[in-house]
LOTIZA-204952 format. One record per residue: residue number from 1; residue in one letter; x, y, z of N, C-alpha, C, O in turn. Coordinates in Angstrom, 3 decimals. Last residue first. Layout:
% residues N
R|pos|code|n.c1|n.c2|n.c3|ca.c1|ca.c2|ca.c3|c.c1|c.c2|c.c3|o.c1|o.c2|o.c3
R|NUM|a|X|Y|Z|X|Y|Z|X|Y|Z|X|Y|Z;
...
This chain:
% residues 158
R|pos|code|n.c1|n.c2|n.c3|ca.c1|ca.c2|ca.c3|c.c1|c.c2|c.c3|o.c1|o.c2|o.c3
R|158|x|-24.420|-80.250|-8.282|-25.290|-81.666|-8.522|-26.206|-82.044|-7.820|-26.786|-83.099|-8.076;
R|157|x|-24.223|-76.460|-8.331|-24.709|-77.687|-7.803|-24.735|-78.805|-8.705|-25.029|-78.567|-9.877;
R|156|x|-22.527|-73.899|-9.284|-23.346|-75.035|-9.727|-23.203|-76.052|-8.711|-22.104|-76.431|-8.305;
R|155|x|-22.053|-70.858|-8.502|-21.662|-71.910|-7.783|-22.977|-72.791|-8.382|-24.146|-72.535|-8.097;
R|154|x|-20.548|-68.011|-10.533|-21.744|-69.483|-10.007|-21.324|-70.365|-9.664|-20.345|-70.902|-10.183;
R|153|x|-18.168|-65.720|-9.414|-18.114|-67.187|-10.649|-19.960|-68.073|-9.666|-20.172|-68.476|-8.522;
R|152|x|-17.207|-62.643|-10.244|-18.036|-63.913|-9.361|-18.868|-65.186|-10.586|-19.518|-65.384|-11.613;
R|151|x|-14.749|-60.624|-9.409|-15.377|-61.819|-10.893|-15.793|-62.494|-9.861|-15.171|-62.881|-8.871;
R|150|x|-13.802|-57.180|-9.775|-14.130|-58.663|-8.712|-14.641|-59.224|-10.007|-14.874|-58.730|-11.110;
R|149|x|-10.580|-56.132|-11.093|-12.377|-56.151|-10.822|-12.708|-57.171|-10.637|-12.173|-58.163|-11.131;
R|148|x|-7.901|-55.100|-8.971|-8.738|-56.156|-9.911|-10.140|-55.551|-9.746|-10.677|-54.871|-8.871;
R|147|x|-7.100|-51.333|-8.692|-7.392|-52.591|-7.990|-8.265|-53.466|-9.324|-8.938|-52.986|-10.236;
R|146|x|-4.343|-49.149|-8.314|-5.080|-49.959|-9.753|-5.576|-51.434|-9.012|-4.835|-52.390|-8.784;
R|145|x|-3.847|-46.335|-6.511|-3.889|-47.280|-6.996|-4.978|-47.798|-7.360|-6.133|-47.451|-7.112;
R|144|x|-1.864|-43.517|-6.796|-3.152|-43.635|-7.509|-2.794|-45.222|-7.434|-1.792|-45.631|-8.021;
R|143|x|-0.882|-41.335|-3.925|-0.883|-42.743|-5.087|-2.390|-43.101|-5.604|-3.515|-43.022|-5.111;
R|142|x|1.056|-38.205|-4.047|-0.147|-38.639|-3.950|-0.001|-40.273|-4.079|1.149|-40.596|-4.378;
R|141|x|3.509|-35.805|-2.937|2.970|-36.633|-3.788|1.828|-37.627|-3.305|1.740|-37.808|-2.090;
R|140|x|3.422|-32.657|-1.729|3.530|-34.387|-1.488|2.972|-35.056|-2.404|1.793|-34.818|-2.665;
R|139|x|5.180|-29.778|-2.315|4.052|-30.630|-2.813|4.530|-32.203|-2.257|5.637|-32.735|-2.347;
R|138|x|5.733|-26.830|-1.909|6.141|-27.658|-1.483|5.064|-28.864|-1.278|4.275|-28.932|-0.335;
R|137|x|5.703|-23.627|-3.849|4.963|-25.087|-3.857|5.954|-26.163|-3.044|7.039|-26.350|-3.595;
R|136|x|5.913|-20.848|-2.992|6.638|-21.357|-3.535|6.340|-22.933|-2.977|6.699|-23.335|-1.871;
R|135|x|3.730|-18.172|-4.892|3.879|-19.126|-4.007|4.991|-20.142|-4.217|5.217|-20.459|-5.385;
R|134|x|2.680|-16.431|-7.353|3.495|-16.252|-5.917|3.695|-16.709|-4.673|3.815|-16.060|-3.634;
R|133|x|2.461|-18.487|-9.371|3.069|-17.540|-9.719|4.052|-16.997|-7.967|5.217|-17.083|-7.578;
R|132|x|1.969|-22.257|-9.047|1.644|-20.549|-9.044|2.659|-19.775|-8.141|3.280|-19.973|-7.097;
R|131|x|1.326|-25.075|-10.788|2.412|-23.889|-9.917|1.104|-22.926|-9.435|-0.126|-22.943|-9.482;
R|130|x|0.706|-28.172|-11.966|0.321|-27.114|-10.816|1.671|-26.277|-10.373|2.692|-26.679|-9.816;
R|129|x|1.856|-30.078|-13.801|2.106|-28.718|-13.866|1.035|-27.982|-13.320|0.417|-27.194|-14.036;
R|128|x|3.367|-32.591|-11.408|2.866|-31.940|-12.828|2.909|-30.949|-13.366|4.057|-30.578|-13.607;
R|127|x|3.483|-33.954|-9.234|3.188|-32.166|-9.287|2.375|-31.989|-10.923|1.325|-31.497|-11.339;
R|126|x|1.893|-37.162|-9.788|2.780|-36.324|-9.442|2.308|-34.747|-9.566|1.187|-34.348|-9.878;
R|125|x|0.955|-39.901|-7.928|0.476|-39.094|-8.209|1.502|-37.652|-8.132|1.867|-37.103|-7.093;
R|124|x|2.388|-43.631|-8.897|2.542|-42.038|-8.192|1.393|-40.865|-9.227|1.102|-40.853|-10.423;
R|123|x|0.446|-46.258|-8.520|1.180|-45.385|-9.402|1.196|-44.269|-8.831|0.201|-43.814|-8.266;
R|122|x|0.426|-49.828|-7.177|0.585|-48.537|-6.650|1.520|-47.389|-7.923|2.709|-47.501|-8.222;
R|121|x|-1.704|-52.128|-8.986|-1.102|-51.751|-8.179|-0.895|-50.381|-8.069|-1.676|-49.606|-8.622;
R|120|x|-1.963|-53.532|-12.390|-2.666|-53.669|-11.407|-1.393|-53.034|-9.929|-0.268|-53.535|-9.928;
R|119|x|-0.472|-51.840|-15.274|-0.571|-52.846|-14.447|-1.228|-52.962|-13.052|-0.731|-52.041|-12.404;
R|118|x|-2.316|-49.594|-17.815|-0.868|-49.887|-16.659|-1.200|-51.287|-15.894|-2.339|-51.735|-16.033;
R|117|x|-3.840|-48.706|-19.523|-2.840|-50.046|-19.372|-2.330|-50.515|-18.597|-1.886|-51.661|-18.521;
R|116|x|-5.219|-46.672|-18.325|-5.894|-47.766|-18.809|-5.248|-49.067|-18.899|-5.703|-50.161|-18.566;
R|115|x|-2.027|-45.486|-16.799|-2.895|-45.083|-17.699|-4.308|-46.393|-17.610|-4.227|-47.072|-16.586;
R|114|x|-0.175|-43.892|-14.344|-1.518|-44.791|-14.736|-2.368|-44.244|-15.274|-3.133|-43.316|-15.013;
R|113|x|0.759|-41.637|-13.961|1.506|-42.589|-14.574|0.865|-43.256|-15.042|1.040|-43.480|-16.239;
R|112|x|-0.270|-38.629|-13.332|0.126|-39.887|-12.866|0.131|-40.708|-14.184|-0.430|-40.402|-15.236;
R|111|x|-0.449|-35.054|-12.298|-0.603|-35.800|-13.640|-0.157|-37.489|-12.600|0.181|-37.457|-11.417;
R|110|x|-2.621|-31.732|-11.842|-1.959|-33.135|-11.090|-1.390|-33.981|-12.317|-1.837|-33.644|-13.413;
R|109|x|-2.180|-28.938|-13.265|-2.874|-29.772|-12.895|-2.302|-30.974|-12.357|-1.103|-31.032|-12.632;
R|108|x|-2.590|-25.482|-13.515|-2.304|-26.699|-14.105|-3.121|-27.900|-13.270|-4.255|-27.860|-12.794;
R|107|x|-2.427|-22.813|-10.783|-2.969|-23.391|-12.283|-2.346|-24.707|-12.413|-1.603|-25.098|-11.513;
R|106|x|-3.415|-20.902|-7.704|-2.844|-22.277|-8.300|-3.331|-22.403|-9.523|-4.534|-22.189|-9.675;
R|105|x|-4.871|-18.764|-7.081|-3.638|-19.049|-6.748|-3.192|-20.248|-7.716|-2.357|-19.942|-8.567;
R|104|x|-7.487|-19.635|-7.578|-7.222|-17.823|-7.622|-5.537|-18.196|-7.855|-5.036|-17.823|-8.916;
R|103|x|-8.332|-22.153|-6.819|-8.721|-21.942|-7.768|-7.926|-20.350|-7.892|-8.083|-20.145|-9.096;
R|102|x|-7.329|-21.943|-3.865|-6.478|-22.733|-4.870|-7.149|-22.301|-6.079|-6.221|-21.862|-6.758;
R|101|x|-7.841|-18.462|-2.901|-8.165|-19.323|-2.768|-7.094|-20.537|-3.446|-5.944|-20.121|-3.592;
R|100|x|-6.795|-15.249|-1.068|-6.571|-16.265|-2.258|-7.068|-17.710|-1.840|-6.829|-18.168|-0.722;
R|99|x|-6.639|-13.225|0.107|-7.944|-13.598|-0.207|-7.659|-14.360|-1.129|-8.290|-14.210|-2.175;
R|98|x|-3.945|-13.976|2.275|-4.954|-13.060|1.936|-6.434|-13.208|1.721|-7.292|-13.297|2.598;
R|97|x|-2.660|-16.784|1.694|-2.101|-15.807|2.233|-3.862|-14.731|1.774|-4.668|-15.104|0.921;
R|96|x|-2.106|-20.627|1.795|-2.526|-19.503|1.106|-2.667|-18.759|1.831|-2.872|-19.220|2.954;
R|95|x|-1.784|-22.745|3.414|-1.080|-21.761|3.744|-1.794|-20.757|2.484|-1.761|-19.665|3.051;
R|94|x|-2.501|-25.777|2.060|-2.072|-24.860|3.521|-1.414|-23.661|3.192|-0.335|-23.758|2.606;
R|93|x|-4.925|-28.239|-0.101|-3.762|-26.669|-0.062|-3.910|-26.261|1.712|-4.906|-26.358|2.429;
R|92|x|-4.985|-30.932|-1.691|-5.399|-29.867|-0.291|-4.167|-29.208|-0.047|-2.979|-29.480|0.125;
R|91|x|-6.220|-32.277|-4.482|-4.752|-32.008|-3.872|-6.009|-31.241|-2.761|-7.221|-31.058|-2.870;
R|90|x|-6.998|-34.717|-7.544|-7.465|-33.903|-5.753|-6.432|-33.415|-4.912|-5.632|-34.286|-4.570;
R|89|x|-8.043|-35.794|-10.325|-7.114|-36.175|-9.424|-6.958|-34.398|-8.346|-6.842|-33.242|-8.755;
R|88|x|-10.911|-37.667|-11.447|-10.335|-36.681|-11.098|-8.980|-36.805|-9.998|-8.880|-37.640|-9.099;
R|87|x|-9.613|-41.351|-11.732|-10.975|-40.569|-11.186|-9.992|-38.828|-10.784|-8.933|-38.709|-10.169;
R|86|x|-9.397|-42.911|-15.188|-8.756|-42.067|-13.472|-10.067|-41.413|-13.010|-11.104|-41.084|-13.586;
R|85|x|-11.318|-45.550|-16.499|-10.751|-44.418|-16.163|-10.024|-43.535|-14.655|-10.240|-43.675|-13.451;
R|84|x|-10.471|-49.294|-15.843|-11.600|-48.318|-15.828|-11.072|-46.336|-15.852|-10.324|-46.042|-14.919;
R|83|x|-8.816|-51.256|-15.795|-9.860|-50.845|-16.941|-10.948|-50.203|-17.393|-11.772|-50.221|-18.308;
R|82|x|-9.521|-51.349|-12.292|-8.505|-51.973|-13.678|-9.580|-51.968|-14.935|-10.705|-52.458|-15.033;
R|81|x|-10.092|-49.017|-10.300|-10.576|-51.028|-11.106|-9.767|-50.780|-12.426|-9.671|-49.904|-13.285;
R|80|x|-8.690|-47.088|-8.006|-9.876|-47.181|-9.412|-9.438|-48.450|-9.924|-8.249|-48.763|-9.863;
R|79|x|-8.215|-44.250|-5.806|-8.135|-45.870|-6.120|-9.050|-45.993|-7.285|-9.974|-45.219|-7.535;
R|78|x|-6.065|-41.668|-4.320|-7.139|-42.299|-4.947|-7.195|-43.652|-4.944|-6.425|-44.315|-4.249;
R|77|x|-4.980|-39.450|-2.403|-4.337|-40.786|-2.685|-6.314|-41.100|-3.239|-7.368|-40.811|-2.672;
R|76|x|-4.465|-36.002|-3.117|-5.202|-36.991|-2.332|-4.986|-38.616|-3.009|-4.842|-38.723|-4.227;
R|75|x|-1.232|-34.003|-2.628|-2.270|-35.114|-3.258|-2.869|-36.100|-2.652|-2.344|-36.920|-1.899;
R|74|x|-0.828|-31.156|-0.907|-0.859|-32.251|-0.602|-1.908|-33.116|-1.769|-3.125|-32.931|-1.798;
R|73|x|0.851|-28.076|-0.606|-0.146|-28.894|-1.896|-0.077|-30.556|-1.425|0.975|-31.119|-1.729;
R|72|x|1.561|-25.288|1.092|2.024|-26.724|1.403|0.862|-27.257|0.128|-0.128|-26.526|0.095;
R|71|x|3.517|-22.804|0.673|2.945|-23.270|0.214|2.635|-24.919|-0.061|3.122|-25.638|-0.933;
R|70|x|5.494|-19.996|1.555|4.929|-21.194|1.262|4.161|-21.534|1.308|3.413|-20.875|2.030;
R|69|x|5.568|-17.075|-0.965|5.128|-17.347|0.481|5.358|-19.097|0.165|5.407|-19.561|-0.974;
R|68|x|8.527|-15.213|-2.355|7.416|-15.963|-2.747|6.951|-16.767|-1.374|7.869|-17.132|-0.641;
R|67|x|9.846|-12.823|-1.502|9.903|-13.915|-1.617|8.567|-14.196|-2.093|7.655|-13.373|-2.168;
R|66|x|10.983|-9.422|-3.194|9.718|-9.868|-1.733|9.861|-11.903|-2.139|9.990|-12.112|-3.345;
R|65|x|12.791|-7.077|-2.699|12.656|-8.355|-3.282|11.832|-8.723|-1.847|11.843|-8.577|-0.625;
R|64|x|13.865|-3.837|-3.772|13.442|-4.586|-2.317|12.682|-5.577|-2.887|11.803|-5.167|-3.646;
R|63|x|16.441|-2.303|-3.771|15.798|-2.796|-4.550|14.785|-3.722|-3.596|15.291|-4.274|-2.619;
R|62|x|17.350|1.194|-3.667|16.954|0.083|-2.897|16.828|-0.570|-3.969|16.966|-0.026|-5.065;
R|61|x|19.385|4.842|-3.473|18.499|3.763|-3.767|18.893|2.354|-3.312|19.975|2.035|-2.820;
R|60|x|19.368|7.604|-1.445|19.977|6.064|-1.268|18.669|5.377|-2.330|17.458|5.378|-2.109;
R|59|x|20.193|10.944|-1.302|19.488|10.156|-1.486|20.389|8.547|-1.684|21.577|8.371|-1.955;
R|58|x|19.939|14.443|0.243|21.075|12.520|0.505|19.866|12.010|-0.241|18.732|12.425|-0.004;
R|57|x|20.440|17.462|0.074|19.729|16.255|-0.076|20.306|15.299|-0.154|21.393|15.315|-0.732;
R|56|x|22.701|19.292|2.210|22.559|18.450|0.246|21.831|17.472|0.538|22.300|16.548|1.203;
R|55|x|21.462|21.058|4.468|22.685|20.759|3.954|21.956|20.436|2.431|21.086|21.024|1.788;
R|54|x|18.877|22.074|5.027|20.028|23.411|5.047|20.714|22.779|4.556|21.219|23.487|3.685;
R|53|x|16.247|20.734|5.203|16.367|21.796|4.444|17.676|22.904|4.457|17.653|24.081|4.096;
R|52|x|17.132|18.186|5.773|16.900|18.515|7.220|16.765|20.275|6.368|17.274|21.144|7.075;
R|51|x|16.090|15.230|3.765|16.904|16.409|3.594|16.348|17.087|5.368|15.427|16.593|6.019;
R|50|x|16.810|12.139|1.998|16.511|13.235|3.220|17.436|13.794|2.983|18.571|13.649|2.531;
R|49|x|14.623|10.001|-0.188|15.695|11.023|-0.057|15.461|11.688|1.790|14.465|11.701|2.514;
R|48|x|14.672|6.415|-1.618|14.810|7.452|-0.389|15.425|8.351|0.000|16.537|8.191|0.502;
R|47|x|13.992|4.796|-4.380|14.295|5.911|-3.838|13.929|6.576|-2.610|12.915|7.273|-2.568;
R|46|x|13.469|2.130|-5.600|13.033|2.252|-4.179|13.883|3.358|-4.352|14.989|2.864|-4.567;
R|45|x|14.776|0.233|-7.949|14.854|2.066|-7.938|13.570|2.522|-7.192|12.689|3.144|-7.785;
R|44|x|12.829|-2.969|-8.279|14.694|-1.803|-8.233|13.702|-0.659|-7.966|12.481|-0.583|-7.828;
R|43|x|11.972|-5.759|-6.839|11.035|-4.230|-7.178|12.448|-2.887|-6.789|12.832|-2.276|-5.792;
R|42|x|10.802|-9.018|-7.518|12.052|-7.904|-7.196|11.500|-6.474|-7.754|10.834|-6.206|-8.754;
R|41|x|8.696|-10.589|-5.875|9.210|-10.544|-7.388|9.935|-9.396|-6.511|9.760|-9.011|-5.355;
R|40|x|4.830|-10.973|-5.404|5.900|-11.480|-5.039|6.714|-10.779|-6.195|6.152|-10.383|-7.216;
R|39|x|2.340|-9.164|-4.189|2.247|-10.089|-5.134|4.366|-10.462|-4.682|4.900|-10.073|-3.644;
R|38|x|1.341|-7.918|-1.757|0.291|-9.153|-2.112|0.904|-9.935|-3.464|0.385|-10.961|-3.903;
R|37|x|2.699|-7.505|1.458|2.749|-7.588|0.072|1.526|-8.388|-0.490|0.883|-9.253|0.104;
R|36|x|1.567|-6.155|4.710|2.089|-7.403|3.679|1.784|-7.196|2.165|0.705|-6.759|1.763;
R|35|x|3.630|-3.399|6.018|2.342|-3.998|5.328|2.921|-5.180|4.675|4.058|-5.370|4.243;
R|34|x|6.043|-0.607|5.962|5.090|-2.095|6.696|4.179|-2.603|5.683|4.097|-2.114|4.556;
R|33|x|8.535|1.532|7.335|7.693|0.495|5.731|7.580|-0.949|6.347|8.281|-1.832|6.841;
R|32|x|8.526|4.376|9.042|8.304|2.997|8.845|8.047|2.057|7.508|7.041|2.251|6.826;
R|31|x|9.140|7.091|9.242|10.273|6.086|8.671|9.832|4.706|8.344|10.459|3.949|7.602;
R|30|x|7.323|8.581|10.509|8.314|7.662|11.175|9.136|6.620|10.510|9.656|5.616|10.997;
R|29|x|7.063|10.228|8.179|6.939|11.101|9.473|7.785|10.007|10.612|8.653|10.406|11.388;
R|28|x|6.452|8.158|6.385|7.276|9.323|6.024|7.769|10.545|7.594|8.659|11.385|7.727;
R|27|x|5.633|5.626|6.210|5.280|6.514|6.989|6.652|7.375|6.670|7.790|6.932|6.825;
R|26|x|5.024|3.390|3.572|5.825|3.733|4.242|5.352|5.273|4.398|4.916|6.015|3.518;
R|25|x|3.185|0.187|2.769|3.107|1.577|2.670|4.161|2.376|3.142|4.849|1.362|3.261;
R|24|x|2.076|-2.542|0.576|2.913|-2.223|1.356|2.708|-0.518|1.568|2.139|0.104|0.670;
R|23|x|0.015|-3.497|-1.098|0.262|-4.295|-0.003|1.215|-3.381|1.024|1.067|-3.536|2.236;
R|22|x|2.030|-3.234|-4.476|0.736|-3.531|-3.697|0.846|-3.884|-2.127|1.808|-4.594|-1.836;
R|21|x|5.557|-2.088|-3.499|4.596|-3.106|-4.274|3.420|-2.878|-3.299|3.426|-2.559|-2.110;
R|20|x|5.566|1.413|-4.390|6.071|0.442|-3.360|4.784|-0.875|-4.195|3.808|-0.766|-4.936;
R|19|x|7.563|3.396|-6.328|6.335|2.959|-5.795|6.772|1.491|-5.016|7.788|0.796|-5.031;
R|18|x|9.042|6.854|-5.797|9.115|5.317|-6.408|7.730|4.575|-5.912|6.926|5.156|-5.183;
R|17|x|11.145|8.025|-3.093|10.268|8.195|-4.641|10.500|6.561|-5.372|11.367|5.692|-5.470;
R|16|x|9.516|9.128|0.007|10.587|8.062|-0.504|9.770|7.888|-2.631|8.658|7.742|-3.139;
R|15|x|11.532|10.766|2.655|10.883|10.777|1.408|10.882|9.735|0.298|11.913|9.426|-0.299;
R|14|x|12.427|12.226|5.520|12.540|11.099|4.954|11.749|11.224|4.065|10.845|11.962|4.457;
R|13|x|13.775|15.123|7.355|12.800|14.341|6.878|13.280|13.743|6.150|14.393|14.075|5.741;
R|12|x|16.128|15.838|10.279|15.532|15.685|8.680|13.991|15.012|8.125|13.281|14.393|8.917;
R|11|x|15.790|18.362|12.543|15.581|17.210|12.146|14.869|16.986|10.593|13.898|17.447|9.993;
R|10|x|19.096|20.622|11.763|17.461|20.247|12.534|16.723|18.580|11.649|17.054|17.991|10.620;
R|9|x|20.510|17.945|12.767|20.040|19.121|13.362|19.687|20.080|12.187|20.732|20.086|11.536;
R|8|x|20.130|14.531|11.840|20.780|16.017|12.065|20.092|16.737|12.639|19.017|16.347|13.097;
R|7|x|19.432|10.756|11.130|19.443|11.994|11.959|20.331|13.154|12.036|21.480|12.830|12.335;
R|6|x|17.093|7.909|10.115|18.063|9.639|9.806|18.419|10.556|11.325|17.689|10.843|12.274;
R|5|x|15.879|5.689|9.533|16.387|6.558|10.593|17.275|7.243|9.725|18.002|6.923|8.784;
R|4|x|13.355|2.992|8.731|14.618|3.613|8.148|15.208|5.133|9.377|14.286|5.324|10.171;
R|3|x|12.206|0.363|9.757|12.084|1.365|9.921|13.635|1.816|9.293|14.698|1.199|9.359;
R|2|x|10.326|-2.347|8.581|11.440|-1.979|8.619|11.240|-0.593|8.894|10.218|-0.104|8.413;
R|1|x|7.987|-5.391|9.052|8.192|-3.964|8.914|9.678|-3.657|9.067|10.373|-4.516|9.609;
């Protein structure tokens, strides 16, 4: 929250033209502007006038920039047999804000290196193109590793 202050004789009032982002409200009687935002981004021509009704209306414009929240995305480390497809690829989300879920909040998708070809061992699981819009993604990367497929050989007797 932020409180704005004025003061003359007789006491002024505060007014404020313009709209405030979703989420937020301001008390006109105490100056206050509170509340959490719900979407993120820069928001110009915040107009605040006071007047105490005898001198010249004062007015001050704003621009008031809301950050983007963090946002922890952790990839789940997989495993899969050589010559066999990826198995869906799995992240776990911290910090989402409100009523947002990862399906509401987050688009795209995980991507990795390992293909069908790749060589037996450890392939990164990367960001790819998971974002969203009002969050600012601080992502761990994942590993996708490529294990042999067992071979069982008969044991012949003489």
């Amino acid at each position: 929250s932020h409180t704005l202050t004025a003061s003359g004789m007789p006491t002024p009032t505060l007014n404020l033209v313009g709209n405030l982002p979703a989420g937020l409200s301001f008390d006109n009687q105490s100056g206050i502007l509170a509340g959490t935002p719900t979407t993120s981004g820069s928001f110009p021509n915040l107009i605040f006038q006071v007047s105490n009704g005898i001198g010249t209306m004062v007015t001050q414009s704003f621009t008031l920039t809301v950050a983007k929240a963090p946002l922890q995305v952790v990839a789940d480390n997989q495993r899969r047999l050589f010559d066999q497809p990826n198995p869906p690829l799995s992240y776990q989300v911290t910090g989402l804000r409100l009523q947002d879920t990862a399906a509401s909040a987050l688009t795209g998708t995980l991507t990795t290196t390992a293909t069908l070809t790749r060589p037996l061992g450890e392939h990164p699981i990367t960001q790819g193109s998971l974002q969203a819009q009002h969050y600012q993604i601080n992502y761990t990367a994942g590993t996708l590793t490529i294990a042999a497929n067992a071979v069982y050989l008969p044991l012949i007797g003489k």
